[in-house]
N, C-alpha and C positions, 0 to 999 in steps of 0.2 A: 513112752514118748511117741506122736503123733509121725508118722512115716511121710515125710513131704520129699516129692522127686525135683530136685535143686536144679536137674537139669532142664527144665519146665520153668520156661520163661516167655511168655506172652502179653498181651493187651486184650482187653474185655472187646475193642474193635473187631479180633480176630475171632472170633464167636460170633456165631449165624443169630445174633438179636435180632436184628432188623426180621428176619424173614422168620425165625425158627426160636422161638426166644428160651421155649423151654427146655430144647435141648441146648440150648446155650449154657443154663443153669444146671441139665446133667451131666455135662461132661466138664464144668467148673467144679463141681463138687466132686467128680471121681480124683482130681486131682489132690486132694484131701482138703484139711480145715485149714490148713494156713498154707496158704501155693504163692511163690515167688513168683511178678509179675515185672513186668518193666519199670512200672511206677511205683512198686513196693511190695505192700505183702497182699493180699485179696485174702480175708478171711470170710469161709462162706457155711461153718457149723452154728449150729443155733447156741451153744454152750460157748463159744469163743466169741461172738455177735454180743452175746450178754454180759460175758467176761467184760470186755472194751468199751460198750456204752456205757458202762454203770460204775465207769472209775473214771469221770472226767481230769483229774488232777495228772492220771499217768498217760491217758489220751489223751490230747489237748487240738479243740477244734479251731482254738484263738490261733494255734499256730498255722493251720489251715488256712485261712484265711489272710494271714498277717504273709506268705509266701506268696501268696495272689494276686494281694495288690488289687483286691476289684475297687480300693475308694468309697466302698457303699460300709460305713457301720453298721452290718444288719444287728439289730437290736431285738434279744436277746441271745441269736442265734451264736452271732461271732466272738462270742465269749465266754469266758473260763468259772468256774466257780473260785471266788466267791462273787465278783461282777454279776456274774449270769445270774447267782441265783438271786441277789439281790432284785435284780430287774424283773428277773422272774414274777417274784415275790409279788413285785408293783402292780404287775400287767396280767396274772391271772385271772383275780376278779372279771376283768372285763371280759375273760375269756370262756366265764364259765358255762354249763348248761342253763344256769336261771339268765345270765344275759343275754344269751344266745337263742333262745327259746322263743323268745316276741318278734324274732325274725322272719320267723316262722312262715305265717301269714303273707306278707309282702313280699318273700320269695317263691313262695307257691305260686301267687298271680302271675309272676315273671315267668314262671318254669310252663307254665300252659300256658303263655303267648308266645313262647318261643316254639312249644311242641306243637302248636295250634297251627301256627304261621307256614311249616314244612309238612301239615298231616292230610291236605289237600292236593298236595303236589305228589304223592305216591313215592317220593323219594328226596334224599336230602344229602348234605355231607356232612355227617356227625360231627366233625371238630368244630370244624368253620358256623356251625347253626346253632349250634348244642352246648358240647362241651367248651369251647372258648369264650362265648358272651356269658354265659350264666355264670361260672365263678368272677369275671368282671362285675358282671352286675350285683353279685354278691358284697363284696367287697363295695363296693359304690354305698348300698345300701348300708351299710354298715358304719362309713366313716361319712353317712349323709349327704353323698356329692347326687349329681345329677347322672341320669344314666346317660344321658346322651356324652357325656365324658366316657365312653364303656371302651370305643375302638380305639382312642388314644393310650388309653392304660393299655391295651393290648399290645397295639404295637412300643410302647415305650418299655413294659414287660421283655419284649421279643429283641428291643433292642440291645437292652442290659446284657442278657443270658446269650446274645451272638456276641457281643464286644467281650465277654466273658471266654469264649468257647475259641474265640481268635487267638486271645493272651496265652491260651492252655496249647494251641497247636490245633486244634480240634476240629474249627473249621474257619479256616483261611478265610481273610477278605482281603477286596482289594481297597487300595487307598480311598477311591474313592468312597465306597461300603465304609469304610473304618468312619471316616470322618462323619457320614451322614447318620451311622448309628451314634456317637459320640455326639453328635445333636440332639438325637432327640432323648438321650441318657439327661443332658442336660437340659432339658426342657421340662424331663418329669421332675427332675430337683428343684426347678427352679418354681413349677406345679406345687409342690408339697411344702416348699419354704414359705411359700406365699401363703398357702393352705395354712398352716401352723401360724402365721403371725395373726390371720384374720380370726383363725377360732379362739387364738388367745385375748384376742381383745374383744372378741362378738361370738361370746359361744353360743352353739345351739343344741339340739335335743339330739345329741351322738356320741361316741363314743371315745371319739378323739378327742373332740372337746370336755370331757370328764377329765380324761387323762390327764391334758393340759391343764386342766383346774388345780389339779394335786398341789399343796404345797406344804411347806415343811422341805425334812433332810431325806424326803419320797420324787422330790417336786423332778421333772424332769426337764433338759435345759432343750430347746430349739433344737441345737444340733441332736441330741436324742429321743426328742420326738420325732425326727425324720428318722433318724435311724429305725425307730418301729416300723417308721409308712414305709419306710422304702422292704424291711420286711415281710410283711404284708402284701407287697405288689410283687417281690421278684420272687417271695419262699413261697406264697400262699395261691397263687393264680395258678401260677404252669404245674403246680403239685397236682390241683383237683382236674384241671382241665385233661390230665393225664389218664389220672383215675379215670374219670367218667369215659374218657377216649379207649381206653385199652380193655376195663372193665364189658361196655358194651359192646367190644370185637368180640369177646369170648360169649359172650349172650348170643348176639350174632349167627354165632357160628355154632351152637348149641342149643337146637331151638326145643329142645325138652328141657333144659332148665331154663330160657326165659317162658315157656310155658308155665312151670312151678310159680312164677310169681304171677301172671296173670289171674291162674287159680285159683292162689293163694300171697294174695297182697302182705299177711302179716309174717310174710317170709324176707322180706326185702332188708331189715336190719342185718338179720344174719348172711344175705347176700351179699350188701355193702362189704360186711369184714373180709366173707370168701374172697370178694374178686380185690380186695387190696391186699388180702395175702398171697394169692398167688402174682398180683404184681403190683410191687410197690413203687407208686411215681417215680420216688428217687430211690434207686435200687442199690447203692452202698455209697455208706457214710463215710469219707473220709477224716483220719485221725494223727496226731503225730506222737508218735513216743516221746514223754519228756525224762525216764530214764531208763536205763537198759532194765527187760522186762522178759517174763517167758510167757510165751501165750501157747497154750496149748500143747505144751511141752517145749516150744521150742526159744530159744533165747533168742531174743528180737533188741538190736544195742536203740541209746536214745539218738534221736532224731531220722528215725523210720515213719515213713507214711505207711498208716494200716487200711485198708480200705473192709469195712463190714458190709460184707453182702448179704443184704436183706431176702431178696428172694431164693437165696440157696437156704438161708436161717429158715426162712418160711414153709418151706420142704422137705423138714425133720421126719421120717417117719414115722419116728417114737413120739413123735405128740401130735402129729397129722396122718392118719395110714391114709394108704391112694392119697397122697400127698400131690400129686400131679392132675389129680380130678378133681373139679366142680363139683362140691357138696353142702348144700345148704342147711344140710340137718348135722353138722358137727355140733357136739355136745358142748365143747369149748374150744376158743377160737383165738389164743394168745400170740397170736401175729406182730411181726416188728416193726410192721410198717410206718406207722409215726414215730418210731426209733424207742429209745427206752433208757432210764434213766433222768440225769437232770436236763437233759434236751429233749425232751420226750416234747414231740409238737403242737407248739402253744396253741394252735389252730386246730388241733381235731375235734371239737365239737361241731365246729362249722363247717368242716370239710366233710364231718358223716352227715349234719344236718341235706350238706347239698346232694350229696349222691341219695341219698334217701328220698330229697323229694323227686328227682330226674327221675329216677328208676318206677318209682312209685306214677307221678304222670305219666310218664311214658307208655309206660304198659297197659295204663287203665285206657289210653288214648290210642296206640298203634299198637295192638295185641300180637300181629305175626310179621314179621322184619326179616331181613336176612342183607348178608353183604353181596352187593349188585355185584354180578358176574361178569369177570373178564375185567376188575379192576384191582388198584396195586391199594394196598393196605398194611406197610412197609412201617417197621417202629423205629423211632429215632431216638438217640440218647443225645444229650445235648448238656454237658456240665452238669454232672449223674443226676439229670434228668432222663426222666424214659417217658414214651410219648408216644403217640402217632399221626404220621404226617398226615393223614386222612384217615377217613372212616365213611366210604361210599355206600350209604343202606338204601333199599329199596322196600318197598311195604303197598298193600294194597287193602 
């Protein structure tokens, strides 16, 4: 049976993420695989991670969800098998690498007019240049909107996940903050209702409008066509913008492995996996027991929140050695970072798609970088999102 100290009860807050992230995730893990937290149980072994993802029926994410009250049907996220996997089923196709692939093109031109636009100014702020427009404009591209729609989905993204992060305790607003984010939540709904009625009657050469074609006992109704977009804009933006954000501090700050890929360009695949193994956007999965269960030896009764921690999972050193180091040349790379199991995220072709072409411009474009000296470069978690509030580089 698994040795857990019962008197060890904390909050992921109380861990030095923000500044220290990785000794956040080693002194999480000394605690053992399943450590009593405020909120529940924090599972952070790679063997109890796989355990709980890979049995949706005893985890249950609908119930997740269904305690939170955020209003947003995310579509296929917030639900259970057999819903999920139904929907799943639907909405693959569109997700696959042959869909995804002709993207290709049209986001390369984007991704070297954004690195173009900061590579004459000698210096830039990663989030705000970089990593926040390009996964918008991605996503634009994709359900065929217009880019110049790009800051709105951002801020309407940022609005959702702070009205979120408030309901949770997380991060306070004031009334008046509540209400003006509660505006423009409702404004991206009302963005996307309107979106869905026009491509159902006037479809054009996208994605959405496919989907919306589907008919038969596949056909998806209005309100769950939003629930995919609204998907889409709150699961799939603040995920990658994170990646790319947090990914290129550790580059940054490592300038012999972003060397390795200037070098050597056809390294970048296998970097992409490294830097989302060592930190994955959204860093544990929240779960609820639906009947009394033992995980890891330990009896855990039903209606327990489990939380799996992806970046302790990803730390194994029995299938990562120097688990803690930047290594490009792993042999293999089974990282949980898009989680695993029947949630395993409907978006990862497009989200390695992005980081691969960023990382790959970038480098062919600003070969030597580092983070400007004497500034704060602090990560944020934000409704198990992980993030950083900035990324001040400099380059010459």
């Amino acid at each position: 049976m698994t040795s857990v100290d019962h008197g060890t009860v904390s909050r992921i807050a109380d861990l030095p993420v923000a500044e220290r992230r990785d000794e956040a995730w080693r002194r999480l893990s000394a605690q053992g695989e399943v450590v009593p937290m405020a909120d529940g149980l924090a599972l952070t072994s790679l063997a109890v991670v796989k355990e709980v993802l890979r049995e949706p029926n005893r985890f249950s994410i609908k119930k997740v969800f269904d305690a939170v009250e955020t209003g947003y049907p995310l579509i296929p996220l917030a639900f259970d098998p057999p819903e999920q996997t139904n929907y799943r089923r639907i909405l693959m196709p569109f997700f696959s690498p042959r869909r995804i692939r002709p993207l290709e093109e049209a986001l390369r031109a984007q991704a070297i007019d954004l690195i173009e636009a900061v590579k004459g100014r000698g210096s830039c702020e990663f989030v705000a240049d970089i990593a926040g427009p390009f996964p918008a404009q991605s996503l634009l591209t994709l359900l065929g909107l217009p880019l110049d729609d790009r800051d709105r989905f951002i801020g309407w993204k940022d609005a959702a996940l702070e009205l979120t992060a408030d309901a949770a305790g997380e991060l306070p607003l004031t009334t008046e903050e509540r209400a003006a984010k509660v505006e423009q939540t409702m404004a991206m709904g009302g963005y996307l209702t309107e979106l869905i009625r026009t491509r159902r009657s006037s479809p054009e050469d996208d994605i959405l409008s496919e989907i919306l074609a589907i008919e038969g006992d596949d056909r998806l109704s209005d309100d769950e066509a939003l629930g995919v977009c609204l998907m889409l804009v709150l699961a799939g933006l603040e995920t990658v913008t994170d990646a790319l954000s947090l990914g290129m501090e550790r580059l940054a700050a490592s300038p012999e492995r972003s060397q390795e890929l200037v070098d050597d360009p056809s390294l970048v695949p296998a970097a992409v996996e490294e830097l989302l193994r060592l930190d994955a956007p959204a860093p544990f999965l929240p779960r609820i027991t639906t009947e009394d269960v033992e995980i890891g030896g330990c009896p855990v009764p039903a209606g327990t929140l489990v939380n799996a921690h992806l970046n302790t999972a990803n730390r194994d050193e029995a299938c990562w050695p120097h688990a803690y180091e930047i290594d490009f040349h792993r042999q293999e790379n089974p990282h949980t970072s898009f989680g695993l199991g029947a949630h395993r995220c409907l978006g990862t072709h497009l989200a390695r798609l992005e980081m691969r072409i960023v990382l790959e411009e970038w480098h062919r474009r600003i070969p030597r970088y580092a983070i400007a000296e004497g500034t704060a470069h602090r990560a944020k978690l934000v409704r198990a999102n992980l993030g950083l509030e900035s990324l001040p580089l400099e380059f010459g």
